[in-house]
Structures are given as structure tokens and as C-alpha cells.
N, C-alpha and C positions, 0 to 999 in steps of 0.2 A: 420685142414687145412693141406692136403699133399704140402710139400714146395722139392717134388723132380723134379730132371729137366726134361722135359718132351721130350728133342732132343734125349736123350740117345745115344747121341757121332755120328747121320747118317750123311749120306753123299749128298751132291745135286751135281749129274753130272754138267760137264760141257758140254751142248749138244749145237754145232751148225750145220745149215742146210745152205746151199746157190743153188741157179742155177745159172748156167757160161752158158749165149748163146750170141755167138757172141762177145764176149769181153769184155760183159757187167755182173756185176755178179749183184744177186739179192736175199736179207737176206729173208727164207722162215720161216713164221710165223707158217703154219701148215705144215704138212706132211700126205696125208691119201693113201690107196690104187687107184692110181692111178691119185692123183691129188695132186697141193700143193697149198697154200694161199701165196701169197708173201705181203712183209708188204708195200713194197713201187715200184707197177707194172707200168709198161713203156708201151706202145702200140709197141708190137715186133708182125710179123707174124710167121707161122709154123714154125719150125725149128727145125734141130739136138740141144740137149743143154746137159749139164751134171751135176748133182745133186750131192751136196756133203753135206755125214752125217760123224760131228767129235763126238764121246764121247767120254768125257776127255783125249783126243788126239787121239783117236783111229780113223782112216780117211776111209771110205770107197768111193767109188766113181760108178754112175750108170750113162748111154748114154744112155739119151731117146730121144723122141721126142715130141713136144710140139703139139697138136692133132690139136687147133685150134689157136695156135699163145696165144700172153700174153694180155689180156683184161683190161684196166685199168677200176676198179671199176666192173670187171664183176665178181667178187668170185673166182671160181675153176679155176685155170690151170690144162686144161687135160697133161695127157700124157701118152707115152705109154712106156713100156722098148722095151732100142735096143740093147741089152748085159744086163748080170746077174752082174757083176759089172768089173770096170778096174782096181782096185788094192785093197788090204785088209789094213792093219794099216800103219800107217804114219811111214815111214822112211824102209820102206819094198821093 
């Protein structure tokens, strides 16, 4: 019986995703090329909004736009990029 530990000491980020549109922020379940899943979607229409990705405090932030507004129960949130990003880590 091998009784060695099998984590061998890794590490699990701390990864958080949100959208901020309109003053409303919204905790993103997925993240994919050009869409995201939000875990708990609102009925918002089109709109400027801003994505933000923290890894273990590392804060980046992107200005997109929401293609067809936020669909509650419709799956994907399109979007598109409006800027490559608006700041790089947290406290920069």
C-alpha cells in the first residue's frame, strides 16, 4: 500500500471573475472566448460593462460590451472587447 501524500505541497489559486454594468456587479461562473456564464443573471439590455479577472490578487480589468444585453436563463452572455484591458495587478 503506497501511504504517500498525493497533494505534493500544490497550490489552488484563488481565481475571481465579476461583470460591473451599470452598478450592478455580477459573480461569472464561466469565462470563454468571447462569452461568459453568470451564476446569478438579471434581464439587463445591451450595454458598456467591465469584466474583472483577480488571480490570487492579481486584478486585471477589460471594457466590453454586452452584444445582446444579459438574458436570464438564456446561457451565454455575448460580448465583445472595447479596450485590451484598463489596468494590470491590483494596487498598480
Amino acid at each position: 500500500m503506497d501511504t504517500r501524500p498525493t497533494t505534493g505541497g500544490g497550490h489552488s489559486a484563488d481565481v475571481r471573475i465579476a461583470l460591473a454594468v451599470n452598478g450592478h456587479v455580477f459573480s461569472v461562473a464561466k469565462l470563454g472566448p468571447g462569452f461568459v456564464v453568470l451564476r446569478n443573471p438579471v434581464a439587463h439590455p445591451p450595454a458598456e460593462a467591465e469584466l474583472t479577472l483577480s488571480i490570487d490578487g492579481y486584478e486585471r480589468r477589460w471594457r466590453v460590451e454586452l452584444i445582446d444585453g444579459i438574458v436570464p436563463g438564456g446561457g451565454d452572455t455575448r460580448f465583445r472587447n472595447r479596450s485590451e484591458h484598463v489596468n494590470g495587478a491590483a494596487g498598480q
